[in-house]
C-alpha positions as CSV (number, residue, x, y, z in Angstrom):
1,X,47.7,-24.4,-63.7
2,X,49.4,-23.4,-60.4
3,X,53.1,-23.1,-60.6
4,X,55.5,-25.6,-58.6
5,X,56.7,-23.6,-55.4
6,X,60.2,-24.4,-53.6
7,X,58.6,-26.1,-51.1
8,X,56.8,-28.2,-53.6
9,X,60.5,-29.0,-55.3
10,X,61.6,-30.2,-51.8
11,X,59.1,-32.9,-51.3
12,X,57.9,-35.0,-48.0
13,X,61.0,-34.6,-45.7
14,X,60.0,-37.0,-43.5
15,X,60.0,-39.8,-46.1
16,X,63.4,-38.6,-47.7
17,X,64.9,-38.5,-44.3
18,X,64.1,-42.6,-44.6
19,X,66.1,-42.7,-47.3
20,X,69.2,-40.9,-46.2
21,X,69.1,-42.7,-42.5
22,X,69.7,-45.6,-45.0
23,X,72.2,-44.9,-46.9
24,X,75.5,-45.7,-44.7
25,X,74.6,-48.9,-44.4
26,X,73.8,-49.5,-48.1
27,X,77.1,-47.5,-48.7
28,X,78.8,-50.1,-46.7
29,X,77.1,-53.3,-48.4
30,X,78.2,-51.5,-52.0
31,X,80.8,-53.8,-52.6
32,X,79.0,-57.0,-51.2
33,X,76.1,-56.0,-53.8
34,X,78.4,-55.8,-56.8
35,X,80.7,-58.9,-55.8
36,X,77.6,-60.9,-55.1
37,X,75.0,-59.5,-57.3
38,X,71.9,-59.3,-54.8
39,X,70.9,-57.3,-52.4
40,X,71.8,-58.6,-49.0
41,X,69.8,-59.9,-46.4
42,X,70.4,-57.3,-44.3
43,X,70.3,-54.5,-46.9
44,X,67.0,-55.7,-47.4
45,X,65.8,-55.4,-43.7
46,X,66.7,-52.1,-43.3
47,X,64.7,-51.7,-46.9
48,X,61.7,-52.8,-45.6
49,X,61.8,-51.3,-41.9
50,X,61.6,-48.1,-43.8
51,X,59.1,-49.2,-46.0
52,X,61.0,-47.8,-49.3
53,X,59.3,-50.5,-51.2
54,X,56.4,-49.3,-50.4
55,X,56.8,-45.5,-52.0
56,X,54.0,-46.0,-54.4
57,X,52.0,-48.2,-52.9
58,X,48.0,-46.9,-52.2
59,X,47.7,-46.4,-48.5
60,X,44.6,-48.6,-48.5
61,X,47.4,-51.7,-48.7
62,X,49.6,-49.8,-45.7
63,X,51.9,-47.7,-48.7
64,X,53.3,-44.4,-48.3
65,X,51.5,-43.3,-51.6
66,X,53.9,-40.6,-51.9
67,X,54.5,-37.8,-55.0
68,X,57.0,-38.2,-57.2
69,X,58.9,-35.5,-56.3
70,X,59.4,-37.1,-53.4
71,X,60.5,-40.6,-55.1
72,X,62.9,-38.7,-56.9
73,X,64.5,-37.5,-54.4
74,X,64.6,-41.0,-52.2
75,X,65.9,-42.3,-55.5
76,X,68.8,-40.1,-55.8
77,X,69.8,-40.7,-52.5
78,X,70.0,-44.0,-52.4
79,X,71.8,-44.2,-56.0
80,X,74.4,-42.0,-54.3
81,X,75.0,-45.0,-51.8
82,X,74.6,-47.7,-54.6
83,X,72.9,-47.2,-57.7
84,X,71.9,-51.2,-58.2
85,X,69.8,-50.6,-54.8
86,X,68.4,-47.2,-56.1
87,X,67.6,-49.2,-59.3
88,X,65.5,-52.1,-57.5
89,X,64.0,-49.6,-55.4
90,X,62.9,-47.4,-58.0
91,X,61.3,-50.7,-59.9
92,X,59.8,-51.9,-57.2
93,X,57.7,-49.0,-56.7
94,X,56.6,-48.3,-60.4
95,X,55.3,-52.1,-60.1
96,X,53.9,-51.8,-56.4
97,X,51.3,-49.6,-58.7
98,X,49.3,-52.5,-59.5
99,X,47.9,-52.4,-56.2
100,X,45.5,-50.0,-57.7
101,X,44.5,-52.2,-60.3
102,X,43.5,-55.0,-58.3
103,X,40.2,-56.0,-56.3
104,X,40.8,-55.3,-52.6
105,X,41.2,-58.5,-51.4
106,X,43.9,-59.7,-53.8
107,X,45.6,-56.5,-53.4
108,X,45.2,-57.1,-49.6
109,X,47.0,-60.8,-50.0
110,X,49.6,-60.1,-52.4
111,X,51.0,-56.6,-50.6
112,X,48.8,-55.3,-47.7
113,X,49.3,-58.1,-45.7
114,X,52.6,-58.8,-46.3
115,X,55.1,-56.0,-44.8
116,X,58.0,-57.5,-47.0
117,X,55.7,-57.5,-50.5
118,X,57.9,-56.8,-53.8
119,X,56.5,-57.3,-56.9
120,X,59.6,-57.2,-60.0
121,X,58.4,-57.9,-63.5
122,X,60.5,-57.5,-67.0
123,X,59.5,-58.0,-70.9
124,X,58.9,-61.1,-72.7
125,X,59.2,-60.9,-76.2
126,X,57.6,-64.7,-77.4
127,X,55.1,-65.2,-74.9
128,X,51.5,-65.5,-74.5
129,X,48.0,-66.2,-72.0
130,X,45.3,-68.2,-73.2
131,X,42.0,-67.8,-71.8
132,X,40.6,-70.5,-70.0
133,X,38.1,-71.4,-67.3
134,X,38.6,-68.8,-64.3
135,X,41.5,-67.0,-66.1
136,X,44.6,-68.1,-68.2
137,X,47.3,-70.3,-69.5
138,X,50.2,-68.7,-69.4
139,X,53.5,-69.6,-71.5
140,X,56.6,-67.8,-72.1
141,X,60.2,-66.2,-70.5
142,X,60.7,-62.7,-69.6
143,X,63.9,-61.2,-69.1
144,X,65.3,-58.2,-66.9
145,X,63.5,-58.6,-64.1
146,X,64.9,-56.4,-61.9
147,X,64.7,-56.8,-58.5
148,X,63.5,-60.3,-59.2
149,X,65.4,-62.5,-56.8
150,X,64.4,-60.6,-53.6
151,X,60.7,-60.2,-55.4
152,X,57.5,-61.9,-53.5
153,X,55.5,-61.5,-56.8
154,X,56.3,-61.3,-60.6
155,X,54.1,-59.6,-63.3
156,X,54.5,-61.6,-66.6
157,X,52.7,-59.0,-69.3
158,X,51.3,-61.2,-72.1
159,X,49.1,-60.9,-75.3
160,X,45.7,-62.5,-74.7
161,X,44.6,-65.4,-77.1
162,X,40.6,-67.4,-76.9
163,X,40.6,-70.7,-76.6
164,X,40.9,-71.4,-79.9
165,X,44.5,-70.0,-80.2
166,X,43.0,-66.6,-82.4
167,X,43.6,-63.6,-80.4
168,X,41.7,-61.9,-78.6
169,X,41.4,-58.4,-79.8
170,X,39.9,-54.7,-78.3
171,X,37.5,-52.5,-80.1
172,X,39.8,-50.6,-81.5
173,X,41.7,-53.9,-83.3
174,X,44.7,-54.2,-81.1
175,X,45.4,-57.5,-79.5
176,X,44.1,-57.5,-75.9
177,X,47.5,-57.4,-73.1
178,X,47.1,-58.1,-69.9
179,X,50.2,-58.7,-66.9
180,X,49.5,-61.9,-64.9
181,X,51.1,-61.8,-61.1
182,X,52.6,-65.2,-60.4
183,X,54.0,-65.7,-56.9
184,X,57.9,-65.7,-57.2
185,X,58.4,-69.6,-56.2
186,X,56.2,-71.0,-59.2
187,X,58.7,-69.6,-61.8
188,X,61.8,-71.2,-63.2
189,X,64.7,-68.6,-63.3
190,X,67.7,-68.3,-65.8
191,X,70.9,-66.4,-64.5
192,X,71.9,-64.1,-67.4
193,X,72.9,-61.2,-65.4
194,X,76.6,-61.1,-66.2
195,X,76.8,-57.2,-67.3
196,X,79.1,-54.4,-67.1
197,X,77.0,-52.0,-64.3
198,X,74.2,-52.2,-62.1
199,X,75.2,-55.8,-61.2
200,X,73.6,-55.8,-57.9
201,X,69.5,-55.5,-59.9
202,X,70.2,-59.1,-60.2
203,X,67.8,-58.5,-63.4
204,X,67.8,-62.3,-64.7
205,X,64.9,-64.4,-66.9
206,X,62.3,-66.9,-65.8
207,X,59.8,-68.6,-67.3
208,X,55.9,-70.1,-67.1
209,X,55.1,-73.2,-68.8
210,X,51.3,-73.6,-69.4
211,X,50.7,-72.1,-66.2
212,X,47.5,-71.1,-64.8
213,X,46.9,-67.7,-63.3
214,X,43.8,-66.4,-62.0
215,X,41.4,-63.8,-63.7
216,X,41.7,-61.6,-60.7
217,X,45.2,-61.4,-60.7
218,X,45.6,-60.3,-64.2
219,X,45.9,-56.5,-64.8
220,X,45.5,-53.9,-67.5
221,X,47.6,-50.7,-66.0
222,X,45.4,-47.8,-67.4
223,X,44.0,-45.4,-65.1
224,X,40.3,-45.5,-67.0
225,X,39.8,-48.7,-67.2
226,X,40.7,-50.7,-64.3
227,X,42.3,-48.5,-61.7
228,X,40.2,-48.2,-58.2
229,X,42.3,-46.0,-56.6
230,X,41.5,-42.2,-56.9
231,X,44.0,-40.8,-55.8
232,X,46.2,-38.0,-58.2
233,X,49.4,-40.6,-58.6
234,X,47.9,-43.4,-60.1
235,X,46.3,-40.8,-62.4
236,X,49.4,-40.1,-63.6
237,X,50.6,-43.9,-64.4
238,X,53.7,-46.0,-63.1
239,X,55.1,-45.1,-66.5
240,X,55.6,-41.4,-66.0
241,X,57.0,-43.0,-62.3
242,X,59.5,-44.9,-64.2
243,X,60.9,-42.2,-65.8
244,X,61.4,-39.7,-62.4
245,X,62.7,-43.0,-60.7
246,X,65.5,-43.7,-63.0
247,X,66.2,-40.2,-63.7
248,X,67.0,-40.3,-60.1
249,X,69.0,-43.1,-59.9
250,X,71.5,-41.4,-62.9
251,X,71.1,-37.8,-60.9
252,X,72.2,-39.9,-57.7
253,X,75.2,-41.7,-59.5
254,X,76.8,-38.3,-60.5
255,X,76.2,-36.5,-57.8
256,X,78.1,-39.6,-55.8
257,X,80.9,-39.1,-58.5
258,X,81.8,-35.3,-58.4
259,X,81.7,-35.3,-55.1
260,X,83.9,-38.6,-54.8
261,X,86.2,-36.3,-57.6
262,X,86.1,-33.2,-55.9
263,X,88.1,-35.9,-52.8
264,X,90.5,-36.7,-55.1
265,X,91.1,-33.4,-57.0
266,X,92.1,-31.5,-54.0
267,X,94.9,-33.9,-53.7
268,X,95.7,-35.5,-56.1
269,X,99.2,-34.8,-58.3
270,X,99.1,-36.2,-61.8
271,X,102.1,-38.2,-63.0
272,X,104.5,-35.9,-64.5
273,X,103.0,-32.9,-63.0
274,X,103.5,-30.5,-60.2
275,X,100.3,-29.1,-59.5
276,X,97.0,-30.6,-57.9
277,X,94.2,-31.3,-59.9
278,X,92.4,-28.7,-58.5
279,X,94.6,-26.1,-60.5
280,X,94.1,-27.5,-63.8
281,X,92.2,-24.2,-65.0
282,X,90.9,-27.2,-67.9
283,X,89.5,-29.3,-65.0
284,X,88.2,-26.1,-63.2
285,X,85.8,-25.2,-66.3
286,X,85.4,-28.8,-67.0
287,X,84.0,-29.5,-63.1
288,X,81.9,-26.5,-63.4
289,X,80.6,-27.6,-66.4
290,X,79.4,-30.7,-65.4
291,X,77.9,-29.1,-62.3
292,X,75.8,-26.7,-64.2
293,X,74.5,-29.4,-66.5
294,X,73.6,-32.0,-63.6
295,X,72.1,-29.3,-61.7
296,X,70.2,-27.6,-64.3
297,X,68.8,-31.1,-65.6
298,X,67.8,-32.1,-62.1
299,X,65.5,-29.1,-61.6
300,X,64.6,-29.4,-64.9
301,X,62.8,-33.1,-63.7
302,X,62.1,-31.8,-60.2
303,X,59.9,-28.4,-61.6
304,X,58.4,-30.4,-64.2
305,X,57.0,-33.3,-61.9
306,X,56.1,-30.5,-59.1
307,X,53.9,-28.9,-61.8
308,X,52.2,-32.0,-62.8
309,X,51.6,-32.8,-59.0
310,X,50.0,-29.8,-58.9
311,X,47.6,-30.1,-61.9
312,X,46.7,-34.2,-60.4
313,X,46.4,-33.0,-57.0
314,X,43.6,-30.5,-58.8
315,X,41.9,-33.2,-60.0
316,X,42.5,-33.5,-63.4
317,X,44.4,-36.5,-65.6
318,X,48.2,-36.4,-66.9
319,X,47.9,-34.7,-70.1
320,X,50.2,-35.8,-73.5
321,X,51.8,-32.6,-73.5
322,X,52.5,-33.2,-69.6
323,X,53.7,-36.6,-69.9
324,X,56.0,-35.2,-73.1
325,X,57.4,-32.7,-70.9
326,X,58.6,-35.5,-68.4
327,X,60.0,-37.5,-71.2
328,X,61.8,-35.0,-72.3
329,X,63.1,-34.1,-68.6
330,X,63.9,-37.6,-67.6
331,X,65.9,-38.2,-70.3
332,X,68.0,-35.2,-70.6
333,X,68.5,-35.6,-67.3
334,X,70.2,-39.1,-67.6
335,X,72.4,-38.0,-70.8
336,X,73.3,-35.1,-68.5
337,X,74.3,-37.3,-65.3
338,X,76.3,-39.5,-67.8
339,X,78.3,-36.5,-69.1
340,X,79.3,-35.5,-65.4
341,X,80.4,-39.0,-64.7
342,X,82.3,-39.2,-67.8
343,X,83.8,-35.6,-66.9
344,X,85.0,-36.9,-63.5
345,X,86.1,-40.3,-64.6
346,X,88.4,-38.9,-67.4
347,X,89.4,-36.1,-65.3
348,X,90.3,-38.5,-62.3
349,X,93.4,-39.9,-64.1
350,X,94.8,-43.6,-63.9
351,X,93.2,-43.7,-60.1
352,X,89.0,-44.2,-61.5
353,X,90.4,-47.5,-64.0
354,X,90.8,-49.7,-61.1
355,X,88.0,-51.4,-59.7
356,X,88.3,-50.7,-56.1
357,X,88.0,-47.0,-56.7
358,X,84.2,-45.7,-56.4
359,X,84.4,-43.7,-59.9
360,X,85.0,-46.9,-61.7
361,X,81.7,-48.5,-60.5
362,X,80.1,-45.4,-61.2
363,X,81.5,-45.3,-64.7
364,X,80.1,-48.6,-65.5
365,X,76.9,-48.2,-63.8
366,X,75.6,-44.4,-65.4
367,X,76.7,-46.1,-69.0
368,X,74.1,-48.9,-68.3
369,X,71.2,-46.8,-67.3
370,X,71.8,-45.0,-71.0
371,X,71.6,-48.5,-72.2
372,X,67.8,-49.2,-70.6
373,X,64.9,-48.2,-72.1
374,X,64.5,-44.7,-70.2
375,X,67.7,-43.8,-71.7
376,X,67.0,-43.4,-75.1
377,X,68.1,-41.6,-77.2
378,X,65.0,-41.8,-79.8
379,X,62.6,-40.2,-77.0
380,X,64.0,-36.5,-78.5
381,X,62.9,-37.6,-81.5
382,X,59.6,-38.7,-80.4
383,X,59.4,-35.4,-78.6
384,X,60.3,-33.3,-81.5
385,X,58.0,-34.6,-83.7
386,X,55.2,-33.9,-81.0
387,X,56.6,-30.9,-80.9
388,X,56.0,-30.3,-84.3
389,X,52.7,-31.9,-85.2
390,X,54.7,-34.8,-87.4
391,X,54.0,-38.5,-86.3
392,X,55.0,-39.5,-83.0
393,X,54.9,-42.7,-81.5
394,X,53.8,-42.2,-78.1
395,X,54.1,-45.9,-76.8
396,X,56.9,-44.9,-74.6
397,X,56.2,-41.0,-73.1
């Protein structure tokens, strides 16, 4: 395989240059987001003039269909701005995806002819789609939704029963899953986002009752079954997506915070002390620190996805050893982000505890990433016992 060059790590300039002609404006709307807990009207304009929600979306629907090397870096520079935007963003385009698992003219109606098309979706533990006539009956409530309340579409992922209420199972003995898209007015919706960071995701629950949802707008989201699209990122899945996305919105939060520290440290007297922060030869090897891990993880992600890219782009499939890799990257690299937070946060004193400074929002927002699924701390283990030919389950790499 053909090794990542620098230019490769840099990614489509023209679509990062979206991001950061952005990114002022969501700066500004920051404390709007967190206070109300959406993204603003206007927030969202400028979203959709740029067409950010459409990263991932196949170009036969009007999507940028861009590599993930360059949705990591639009990611990070967004979460630098506001990471609940980065978040929504970064969601958005994993699930814009299904475009290339739907016919063409259902894809067509549900994103390519709507400029303003979001599809959010979240899990649903006790829920369930019964076949029917033309499709399914589909019961149940799904939670974390993220991006849900500025969504046009919502994917509801189900197990598939028969008629008869027995389910409905594949050749290999697992139950049959498929996600039903529902337009966004036909659900009921729960508020339950009341949570310590990434407020703005606004990532709350609704619910189907009995509802019926077309066959054609039911999806399974593996590349070798249903996927029409033949182009190198949707043979690399919206999961592996996932993981460079939110990678990049925790890169993007702590390179907001040591740069909002290294402000504050150059001025900044302690209580009690007589020198700046900056001459703390503690906080010196601390900062450095903390630069040297965020950095180093960052590349880590960036040369792992630029190698993959390379290998798609070839023709080939995402491999388990390749999607290991990015597992492993993505994940370091968010326990890495969250140590340079923490580093500046502690290191900023008194000044980061109240909640007009920008260190304290970033505090609460890196510690809920960790808390998603992408955080994980169990993916090392999965990824060690790949490593060393033990059992591994491999649901989530």
């Amino acid at each position: 395989m053909l090794a990542a060059t620098s230019a490769d790590l840099a990614g489509d300039r023209g679509v990062i240059a979206r991001a950061e002609a952005v990114r002022p404006a969501i700066a500004a709307a920051s404390n709007d987001i967190e206070r109300d807990r959406r993204l603003p009207p206007a927030v969202l304009d400028r979203l959709h003039e740029a067409q950010l929600f459409r990263l991932l979306l196949p170009r036969s629907q009007n999507g940028i269909e861009t590599d993930p090397v360059t949705f990591f870096h639009v990611i990070e520079t967004i979460a630098q701005a506001d990471a609940s935007t980065a978040w929504c963003l970064s969601q958005a385009g994993g699930c814009a995806m299904s475009a290339a698992y739907l016919d063409l003219p259902v894809a067509r109606a549900i994103f390519g002819d709507d400029p303003r098309a979001v599809l959010a979706w979240g899990p649903g533990p006790r829920v369930k789609a019964v076949e029917c006539e033309g499709g399914y009956r589909v019961t149940g409530v799904w939670a974390f939704a993220s991006g849900g309340r500025h969504a046009t579409w919502l994917g509801a992922h189900c197990p598939i029963f028969k008629p008869d209420g027995t389910p409905r199972l594949e050749d290999n003995g697992a139950q049959a899953e498929r996600t039903m898209l529902v337009r966004s007015e036909d659900v009921e919706w729960t508020d339950i986002w009341s949570t310590v960071g990434l407020r703005g995701t606004a990532s709350d629950q609704f619910a189907l009752d009995d509802f019926f949802v077309r066959a054609d707008h039911s999806i399974i989201r593996e590349f070798e079954r249903e996927c029409r699209e033949s182009g190198p990122l949707y043979r690399m899945g919206n999961g592996t997506c996932y993981q460079v996305g939110f990678a990049g919105v925790a890169c993007g939060i702590a390179r907001g915070a040591l740069d909002c520290f290294l402000d504050l440290a150059r001025t900044k007297v302690p209580r009690g002390d007589r020198r700046a922060i900056r001459d703390n030869a503690v906080v010196q090897s601390g900062l450095a620190q903390a630069e040297v891990g965020l950095r180093s993880a960052r590349g880590f992600v960036l040369q792992t996805m630029a190698d993959v890219w390379k290998h798609l782009c070839a023709g080939s499939l995402i491999t388990v050893e390749q999607r290991i890799t990015v597992r492993m990257a993505a994940t370091h690299a968010i326990h890495r982000a969250r140590e340079a937070v923490d580093f500046a946060y502690q290191a900023a004193g008194a000044t980061a505890v109240f909640d007009s400074h920008p260190l304290e929002r970033r505090f609460r927002d890196i510690h809920t990433v960790t808390q998603q699924l992408q955080g994980r701390l169990s993916h090392f283990e999965t990824v060690g016992a790949w490593m060393m030919g033990a059992e591994a389950d491999l649901t989530w790499v």
